[in-house]
Rosetta silent file (secondary structure, phi, psi, omega in degrees, C-alpha in Angstrom):
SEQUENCE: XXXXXXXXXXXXXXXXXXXXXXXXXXXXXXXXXXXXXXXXXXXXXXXXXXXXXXXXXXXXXXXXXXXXXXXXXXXXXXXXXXXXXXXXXXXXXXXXXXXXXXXXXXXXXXXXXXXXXXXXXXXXXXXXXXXXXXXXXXXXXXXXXXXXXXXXXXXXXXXXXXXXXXXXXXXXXXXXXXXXXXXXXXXXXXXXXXXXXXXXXXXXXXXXXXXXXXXXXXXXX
SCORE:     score description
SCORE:     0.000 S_00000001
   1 L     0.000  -31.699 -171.068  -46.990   -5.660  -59.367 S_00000001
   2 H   -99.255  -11.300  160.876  -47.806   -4.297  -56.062 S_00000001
   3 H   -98.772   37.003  163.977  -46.639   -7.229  -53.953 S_00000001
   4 H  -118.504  -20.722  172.285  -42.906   -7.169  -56.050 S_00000001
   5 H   -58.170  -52.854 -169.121  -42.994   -3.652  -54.606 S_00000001
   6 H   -84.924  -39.385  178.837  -43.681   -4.524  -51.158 S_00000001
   7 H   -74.279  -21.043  163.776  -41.208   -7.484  -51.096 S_00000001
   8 H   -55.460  -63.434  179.216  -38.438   -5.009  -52.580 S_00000001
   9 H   -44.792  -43.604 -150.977  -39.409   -2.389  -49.693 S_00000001
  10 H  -106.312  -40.433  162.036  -39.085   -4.729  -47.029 S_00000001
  11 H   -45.493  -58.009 -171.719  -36.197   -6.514  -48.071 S_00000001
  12 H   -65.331  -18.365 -167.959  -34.309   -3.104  -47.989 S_00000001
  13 H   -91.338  -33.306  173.218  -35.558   -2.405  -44.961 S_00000001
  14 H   -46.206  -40.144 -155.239  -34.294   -5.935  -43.356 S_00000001
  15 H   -90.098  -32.480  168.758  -30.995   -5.208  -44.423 S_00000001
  16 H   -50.407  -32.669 -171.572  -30.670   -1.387  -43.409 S_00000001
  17 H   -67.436  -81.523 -177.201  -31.677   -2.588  -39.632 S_00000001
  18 H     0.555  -59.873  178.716  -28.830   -5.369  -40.283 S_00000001
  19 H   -51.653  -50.892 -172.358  -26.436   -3.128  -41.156 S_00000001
  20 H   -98.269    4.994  156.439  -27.322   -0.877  -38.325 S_00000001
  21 H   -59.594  -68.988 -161.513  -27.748   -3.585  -35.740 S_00000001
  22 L   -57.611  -19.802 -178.565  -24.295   -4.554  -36.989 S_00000001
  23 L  -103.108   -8.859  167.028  -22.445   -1.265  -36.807 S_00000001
  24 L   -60.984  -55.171 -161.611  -24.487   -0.991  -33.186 S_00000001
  25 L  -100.793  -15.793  171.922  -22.350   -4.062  -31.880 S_00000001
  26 H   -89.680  -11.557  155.326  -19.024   -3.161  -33.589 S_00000001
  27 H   -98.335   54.924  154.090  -18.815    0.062  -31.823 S_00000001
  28 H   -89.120  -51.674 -156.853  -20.171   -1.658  -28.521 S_00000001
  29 H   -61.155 -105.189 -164.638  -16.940   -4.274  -28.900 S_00000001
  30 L    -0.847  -58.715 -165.791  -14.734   -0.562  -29.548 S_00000001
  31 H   -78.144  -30.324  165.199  -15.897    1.152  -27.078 S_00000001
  32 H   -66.189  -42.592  175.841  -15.624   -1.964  -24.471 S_00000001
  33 H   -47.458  -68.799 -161.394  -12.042   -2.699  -25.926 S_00000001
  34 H   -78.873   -1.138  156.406  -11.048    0.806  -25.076 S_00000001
  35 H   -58.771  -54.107 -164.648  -12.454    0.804  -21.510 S_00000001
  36 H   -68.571  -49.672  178.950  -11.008   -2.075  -20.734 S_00000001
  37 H   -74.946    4.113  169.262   -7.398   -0.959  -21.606 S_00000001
  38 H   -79.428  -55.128  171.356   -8.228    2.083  -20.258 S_00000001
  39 H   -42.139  -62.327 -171.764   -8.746    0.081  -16.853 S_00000001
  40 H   -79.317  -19.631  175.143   -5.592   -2.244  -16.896 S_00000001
  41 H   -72.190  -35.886 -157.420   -3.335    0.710  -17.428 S_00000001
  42 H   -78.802  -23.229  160.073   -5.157    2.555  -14.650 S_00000001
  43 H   -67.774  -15.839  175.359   -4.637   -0.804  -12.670 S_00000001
  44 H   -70.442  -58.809 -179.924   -0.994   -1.226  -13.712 S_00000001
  45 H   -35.953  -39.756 -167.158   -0.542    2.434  -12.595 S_00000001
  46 H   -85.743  -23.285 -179.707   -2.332    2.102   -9.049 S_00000001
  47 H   -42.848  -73.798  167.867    0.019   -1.347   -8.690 S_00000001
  48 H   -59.261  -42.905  176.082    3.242    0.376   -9.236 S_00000001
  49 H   -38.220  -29.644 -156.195    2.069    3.613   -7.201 S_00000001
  50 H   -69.440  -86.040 -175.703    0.915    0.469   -4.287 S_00000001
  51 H    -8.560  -98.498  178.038    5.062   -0.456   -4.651 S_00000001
  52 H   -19.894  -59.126 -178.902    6.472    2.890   -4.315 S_00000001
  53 H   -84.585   -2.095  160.936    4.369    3.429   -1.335 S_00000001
  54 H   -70.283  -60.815 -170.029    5.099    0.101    0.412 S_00000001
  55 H   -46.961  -43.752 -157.067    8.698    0.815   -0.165 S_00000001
  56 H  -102.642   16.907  150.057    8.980    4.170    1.220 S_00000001
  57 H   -95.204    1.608  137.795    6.619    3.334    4.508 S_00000001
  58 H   -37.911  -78.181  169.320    9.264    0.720    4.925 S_00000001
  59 H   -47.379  -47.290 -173.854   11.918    3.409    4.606 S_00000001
  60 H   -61.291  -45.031 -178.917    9.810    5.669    6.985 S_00000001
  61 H   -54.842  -47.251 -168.055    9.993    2.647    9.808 S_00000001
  62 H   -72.968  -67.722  166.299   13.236    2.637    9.643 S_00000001
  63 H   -28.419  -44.145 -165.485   14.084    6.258    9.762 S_00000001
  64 L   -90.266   23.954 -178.559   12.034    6.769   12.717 S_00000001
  65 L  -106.344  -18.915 -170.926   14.134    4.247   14.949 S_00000001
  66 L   -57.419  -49.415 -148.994   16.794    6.850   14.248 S_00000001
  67 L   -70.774  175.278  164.116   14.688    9.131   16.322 S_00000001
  68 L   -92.098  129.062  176.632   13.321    9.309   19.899 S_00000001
  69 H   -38.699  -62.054 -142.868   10.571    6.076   19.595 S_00000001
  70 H  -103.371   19.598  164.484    7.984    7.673   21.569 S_00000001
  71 H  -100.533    1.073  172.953    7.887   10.906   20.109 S_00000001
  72 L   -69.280  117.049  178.060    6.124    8.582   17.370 S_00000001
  73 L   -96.054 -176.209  176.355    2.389    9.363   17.422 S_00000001
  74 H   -79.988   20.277  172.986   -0.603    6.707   16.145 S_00000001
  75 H  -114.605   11.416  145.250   -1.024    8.927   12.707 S_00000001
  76 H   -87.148  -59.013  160.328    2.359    7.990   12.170 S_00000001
  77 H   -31.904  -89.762 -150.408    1.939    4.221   12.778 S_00000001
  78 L  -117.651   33.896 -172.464   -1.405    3.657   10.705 S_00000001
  79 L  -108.098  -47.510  160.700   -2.888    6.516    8.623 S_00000001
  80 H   -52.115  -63.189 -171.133   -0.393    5.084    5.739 S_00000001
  81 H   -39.994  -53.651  171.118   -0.950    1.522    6.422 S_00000001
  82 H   -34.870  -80.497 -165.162   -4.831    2.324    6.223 S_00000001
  83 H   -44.897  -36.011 -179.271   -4.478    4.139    2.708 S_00000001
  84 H   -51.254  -81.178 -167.849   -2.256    0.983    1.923 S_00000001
  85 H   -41.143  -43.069 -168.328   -5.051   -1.513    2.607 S_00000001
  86 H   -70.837  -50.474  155.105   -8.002    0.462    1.344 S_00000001
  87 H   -16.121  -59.818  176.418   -5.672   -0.077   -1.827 S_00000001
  88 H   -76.568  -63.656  158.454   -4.970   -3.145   -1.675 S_00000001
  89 H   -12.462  -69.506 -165.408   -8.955   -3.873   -1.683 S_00000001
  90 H   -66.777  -30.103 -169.851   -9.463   -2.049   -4.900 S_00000001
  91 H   -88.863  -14.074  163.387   -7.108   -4.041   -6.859 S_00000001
  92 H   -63.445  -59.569 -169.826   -8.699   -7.422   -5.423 S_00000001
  93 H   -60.587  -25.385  173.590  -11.916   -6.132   -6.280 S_00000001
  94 H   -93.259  -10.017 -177.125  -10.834   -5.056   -9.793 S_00000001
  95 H  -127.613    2.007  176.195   -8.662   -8.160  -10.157 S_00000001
  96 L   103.297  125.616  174.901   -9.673  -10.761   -8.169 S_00000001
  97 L   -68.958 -165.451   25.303   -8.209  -12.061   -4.571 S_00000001
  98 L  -160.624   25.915  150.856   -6.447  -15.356   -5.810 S_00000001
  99 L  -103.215  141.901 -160.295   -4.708  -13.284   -8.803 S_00000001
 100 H   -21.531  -66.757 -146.554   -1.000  -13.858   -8.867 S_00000001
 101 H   -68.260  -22.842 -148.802   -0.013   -9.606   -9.419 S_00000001
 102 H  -124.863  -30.756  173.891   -2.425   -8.529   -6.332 S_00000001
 103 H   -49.463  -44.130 -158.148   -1.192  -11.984   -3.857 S_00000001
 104 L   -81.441  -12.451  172.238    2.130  -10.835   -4.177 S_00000001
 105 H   -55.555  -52.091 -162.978    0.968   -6.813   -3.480 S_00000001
 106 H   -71.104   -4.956 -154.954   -0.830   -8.625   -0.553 S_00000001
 107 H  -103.542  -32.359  177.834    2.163  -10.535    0.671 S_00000001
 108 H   -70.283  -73.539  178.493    4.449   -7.119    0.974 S_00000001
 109 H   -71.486  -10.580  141.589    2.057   -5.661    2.824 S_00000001
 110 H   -32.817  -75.060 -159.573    1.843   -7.860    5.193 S_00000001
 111 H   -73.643  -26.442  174.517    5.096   -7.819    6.028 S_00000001
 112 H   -81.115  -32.383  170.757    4.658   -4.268    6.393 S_00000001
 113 H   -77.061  -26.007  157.344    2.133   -4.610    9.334 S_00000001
 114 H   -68.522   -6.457  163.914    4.286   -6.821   10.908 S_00000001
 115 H   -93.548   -9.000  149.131    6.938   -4.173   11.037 S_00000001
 116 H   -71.030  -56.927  171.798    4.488   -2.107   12.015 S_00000001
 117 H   -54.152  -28.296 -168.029    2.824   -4.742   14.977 S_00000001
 118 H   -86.508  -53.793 -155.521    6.760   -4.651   16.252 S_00000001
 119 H   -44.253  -66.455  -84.380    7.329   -1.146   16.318 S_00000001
 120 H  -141.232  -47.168  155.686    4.287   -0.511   18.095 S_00000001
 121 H   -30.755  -65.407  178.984    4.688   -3.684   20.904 S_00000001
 122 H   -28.750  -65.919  173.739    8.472   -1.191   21.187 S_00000001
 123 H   -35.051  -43.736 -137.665    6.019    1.780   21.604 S_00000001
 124 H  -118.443  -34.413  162.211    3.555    0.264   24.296 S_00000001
 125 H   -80.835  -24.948 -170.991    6.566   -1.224   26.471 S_00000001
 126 H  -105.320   -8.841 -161.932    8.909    1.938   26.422 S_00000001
 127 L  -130.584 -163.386 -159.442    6.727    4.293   25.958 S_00000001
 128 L  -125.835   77.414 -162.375    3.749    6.055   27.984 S_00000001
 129 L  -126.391  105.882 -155.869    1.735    4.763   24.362 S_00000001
 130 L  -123.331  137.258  169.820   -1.809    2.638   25.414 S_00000001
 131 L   161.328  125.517  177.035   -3.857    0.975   22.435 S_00000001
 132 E   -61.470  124.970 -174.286   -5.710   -2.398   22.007 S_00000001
 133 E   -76.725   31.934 -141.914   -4.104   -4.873   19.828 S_00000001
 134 E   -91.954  124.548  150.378   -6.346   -7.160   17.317 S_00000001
 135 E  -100.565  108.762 -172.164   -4.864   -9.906   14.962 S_00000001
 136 E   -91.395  126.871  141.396   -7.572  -11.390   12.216 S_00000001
 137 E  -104.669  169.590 -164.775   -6.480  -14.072   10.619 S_00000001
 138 E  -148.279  144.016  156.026   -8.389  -14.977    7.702 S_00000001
 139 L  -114.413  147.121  166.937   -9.059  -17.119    4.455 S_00000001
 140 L   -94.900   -0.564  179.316   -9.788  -15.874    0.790 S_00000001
 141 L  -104.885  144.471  162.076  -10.293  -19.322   -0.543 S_00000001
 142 L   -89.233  154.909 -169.173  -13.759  -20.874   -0.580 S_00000001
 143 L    52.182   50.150  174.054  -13.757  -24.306    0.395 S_00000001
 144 L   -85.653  123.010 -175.522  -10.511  -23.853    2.610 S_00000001
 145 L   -52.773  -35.575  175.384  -10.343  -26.752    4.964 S_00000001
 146 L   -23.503  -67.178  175.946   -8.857  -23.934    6.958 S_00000001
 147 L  -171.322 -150.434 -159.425  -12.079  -22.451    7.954 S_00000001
 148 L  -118.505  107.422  169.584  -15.186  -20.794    5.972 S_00000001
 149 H   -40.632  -56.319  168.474  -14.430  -18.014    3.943 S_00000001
 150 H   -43.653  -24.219  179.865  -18.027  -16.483    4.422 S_00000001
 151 H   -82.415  -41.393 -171.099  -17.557  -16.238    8.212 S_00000001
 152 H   -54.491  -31.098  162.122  -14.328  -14.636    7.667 S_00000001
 153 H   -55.870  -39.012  168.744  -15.750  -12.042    5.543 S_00000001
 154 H   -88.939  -14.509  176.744  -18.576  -11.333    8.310 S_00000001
 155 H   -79.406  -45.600 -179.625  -15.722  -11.467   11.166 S_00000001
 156 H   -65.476  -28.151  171.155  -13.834   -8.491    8.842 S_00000001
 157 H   -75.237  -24.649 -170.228  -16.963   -6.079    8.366 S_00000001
 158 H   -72.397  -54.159  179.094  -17.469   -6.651   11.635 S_00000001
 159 H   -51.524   -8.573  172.145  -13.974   -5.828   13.021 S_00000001
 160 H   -98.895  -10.940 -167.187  -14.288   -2.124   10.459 S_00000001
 161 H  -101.078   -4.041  161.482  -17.088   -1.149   12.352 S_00000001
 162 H   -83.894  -24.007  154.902  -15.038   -1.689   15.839 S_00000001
 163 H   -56.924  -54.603 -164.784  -12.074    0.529   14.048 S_00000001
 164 H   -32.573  -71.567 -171.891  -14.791    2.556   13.119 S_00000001
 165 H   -94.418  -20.611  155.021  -15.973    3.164   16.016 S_00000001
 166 L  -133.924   78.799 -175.350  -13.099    2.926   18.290 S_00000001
 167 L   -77.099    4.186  172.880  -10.184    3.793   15.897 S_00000001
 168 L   -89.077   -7.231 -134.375   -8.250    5.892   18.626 S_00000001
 169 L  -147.424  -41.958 -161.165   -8.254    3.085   20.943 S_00000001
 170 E  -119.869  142.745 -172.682   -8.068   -0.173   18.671 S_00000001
 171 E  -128.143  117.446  177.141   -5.057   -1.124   16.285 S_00000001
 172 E  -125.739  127.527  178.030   -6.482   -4.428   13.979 S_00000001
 173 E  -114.764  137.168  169.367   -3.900   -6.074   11.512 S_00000001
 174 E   -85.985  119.559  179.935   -5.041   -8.606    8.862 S_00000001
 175 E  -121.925  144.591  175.660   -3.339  -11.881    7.754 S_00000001
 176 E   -97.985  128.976 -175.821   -4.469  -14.037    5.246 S_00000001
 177 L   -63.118  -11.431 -177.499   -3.720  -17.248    6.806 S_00000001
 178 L   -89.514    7.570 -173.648   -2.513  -19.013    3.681 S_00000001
 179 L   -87.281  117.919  175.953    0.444  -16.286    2.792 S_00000001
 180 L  -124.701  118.065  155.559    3.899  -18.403    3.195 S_00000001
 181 L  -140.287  126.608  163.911    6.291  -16.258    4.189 S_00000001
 182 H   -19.707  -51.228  175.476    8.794  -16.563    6.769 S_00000001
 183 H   -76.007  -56.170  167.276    7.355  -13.757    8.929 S_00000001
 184 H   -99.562   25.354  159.243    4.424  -14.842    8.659 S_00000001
 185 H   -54.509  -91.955 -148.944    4.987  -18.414    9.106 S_00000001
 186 H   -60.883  -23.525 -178.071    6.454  -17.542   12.362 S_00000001
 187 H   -66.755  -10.011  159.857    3.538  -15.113   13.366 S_00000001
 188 H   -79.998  -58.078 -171.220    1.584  -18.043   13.364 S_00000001
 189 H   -61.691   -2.500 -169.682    3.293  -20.281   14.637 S_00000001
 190 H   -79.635  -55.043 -149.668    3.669  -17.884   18.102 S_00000001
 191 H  -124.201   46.682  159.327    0.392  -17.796   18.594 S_00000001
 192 L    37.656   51.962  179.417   -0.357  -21.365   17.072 S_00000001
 193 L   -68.734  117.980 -150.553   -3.143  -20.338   14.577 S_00000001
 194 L  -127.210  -14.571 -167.119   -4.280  -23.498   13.095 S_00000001
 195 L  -147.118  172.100  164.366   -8.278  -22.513   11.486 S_00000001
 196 L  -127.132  150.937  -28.715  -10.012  -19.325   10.192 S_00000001
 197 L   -56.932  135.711  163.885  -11.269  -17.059   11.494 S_00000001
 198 E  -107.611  122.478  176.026   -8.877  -16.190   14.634 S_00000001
 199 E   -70.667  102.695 -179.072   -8.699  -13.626   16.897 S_00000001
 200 E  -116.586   86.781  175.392   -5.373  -12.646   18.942 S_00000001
 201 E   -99.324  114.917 -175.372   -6.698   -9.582   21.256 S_00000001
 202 L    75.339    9.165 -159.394   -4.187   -8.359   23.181 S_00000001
 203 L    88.861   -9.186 -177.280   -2.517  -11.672   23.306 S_00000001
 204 E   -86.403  136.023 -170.288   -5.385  -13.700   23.938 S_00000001
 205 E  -105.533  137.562  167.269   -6.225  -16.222   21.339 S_00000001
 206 E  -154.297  115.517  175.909  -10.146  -16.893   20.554 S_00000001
 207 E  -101.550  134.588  173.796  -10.617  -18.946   17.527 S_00000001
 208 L   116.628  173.865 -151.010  -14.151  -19.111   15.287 S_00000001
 209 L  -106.740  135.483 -176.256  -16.075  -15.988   14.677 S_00000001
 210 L  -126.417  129.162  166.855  -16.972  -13.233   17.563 S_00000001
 211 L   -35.011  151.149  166.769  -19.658  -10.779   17.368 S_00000001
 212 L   -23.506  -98.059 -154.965  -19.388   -6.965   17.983 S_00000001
 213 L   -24.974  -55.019  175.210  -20.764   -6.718   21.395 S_00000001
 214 H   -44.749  -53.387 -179.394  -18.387   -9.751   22.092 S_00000001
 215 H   -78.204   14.423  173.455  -15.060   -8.259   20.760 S_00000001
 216 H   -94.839  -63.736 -169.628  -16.162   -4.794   22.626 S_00000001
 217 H   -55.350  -58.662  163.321  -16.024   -6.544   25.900 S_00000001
 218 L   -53.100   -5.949  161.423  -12.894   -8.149   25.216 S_00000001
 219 L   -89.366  143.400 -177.869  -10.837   -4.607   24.439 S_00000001
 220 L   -98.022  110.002  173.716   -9.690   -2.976   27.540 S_00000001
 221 L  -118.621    0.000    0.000  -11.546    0.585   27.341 S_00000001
């Protein structure tokens, strides 16, 4: 009689944990579901905001040509572009570099530092305007015949902590060498970038990965 007791007790007790194991993992899925859509809206949101604010420093370039050029300071030039990039980062990191929605984010803004790189050649010949010039190219694919993604990734931390340290001085624009586009087709082809990483300081081409100290010596400071 007393072990038909204990096999009753124990039975009941398997299935309350069961139950509450089970109502344990359906609101885990619930609560993951609504995080996640909580996420892609806040990434749809920061997408279109990215748009809007590509478009109107686009509109801003343009306006200021109206203007006298060289009354253009560098916190005109790059304190948007910056917020732009730092942007563009979070939605690769929440979405991946190689997805479709954040290439084509990446492909616009491009095109906005080259409309940026010209104004700012315009600036430096017409204007009394002085500041070192750095062009990264880069790859985002692993196993790109191109070059090695991992060095490129240690040539770009390296190249924030020379903005870092001399962002009044140094202007650095980023291309991912694989973006076909017209513009930046031809921005290649000028200065006949053929592997990653590449350098173009100042006009000077140095292809393969350069060190601080090295890319310190090469800005004229």
């Amino acid at each position: 009689m007393v072990e038909k007791i204990k096999r009753k007790v124990s039975k009941r007790k398997y299935t309350i944990v069961f139950v509450f194991t089970t109502l344990i993992f359906l609101v885990g899925i619930a609560i993951g579901w609504q995080f996640s859509n909580y996420l892609m809206k806040d990434i749809v949101h920061n997408e279109e905001l990215l748009k809007a604010q590509i478009f109107g420093l686009e509109l801003k370039y343009d306006l200021m040509n109206f203007g006298d050029i060289c009354e253009i300071t560098s916190d005109d030039l790059w304190k948007d572009r910056v917020r732009l990039g730092n942007q563009i980062d979070v939605l690769e990191r929440r979405l991946g570099k190689n997805n479709e929605d954040v290439l084509v984010q990446k492909e616009v803004y491009q095109l906005v530092e080259v409309q940026t790189l010209l104004l700012l050649e315009r600036l430096k010949q017409g204007c009394d305007f002085d500041a070192n010039i750095i062009l990264f190219f880069y790859t985002n694919q692993k196993d790109d015949e191109k070059g090695d993604y991992n060095i490129c990734e240690t040539q770009g931390a390296v190249l924030d902590n020379v903005y870092a340290n001399y962002g009044d001085k140094v202007v650095v624009f980023a291309f991912d060498i694989n973006t076909d586009n017209p513009a930046l087709n031809t921005l290649r082809e000028i200065y006949d970038i053929q592997e990653a990483p590449t350098l173009v300081v100042n006009g000077h081409i140095y292809v393969g990965y350069n060190n601080y100290p090295s890319i310190v010596d090469l800005l004229e400071l």
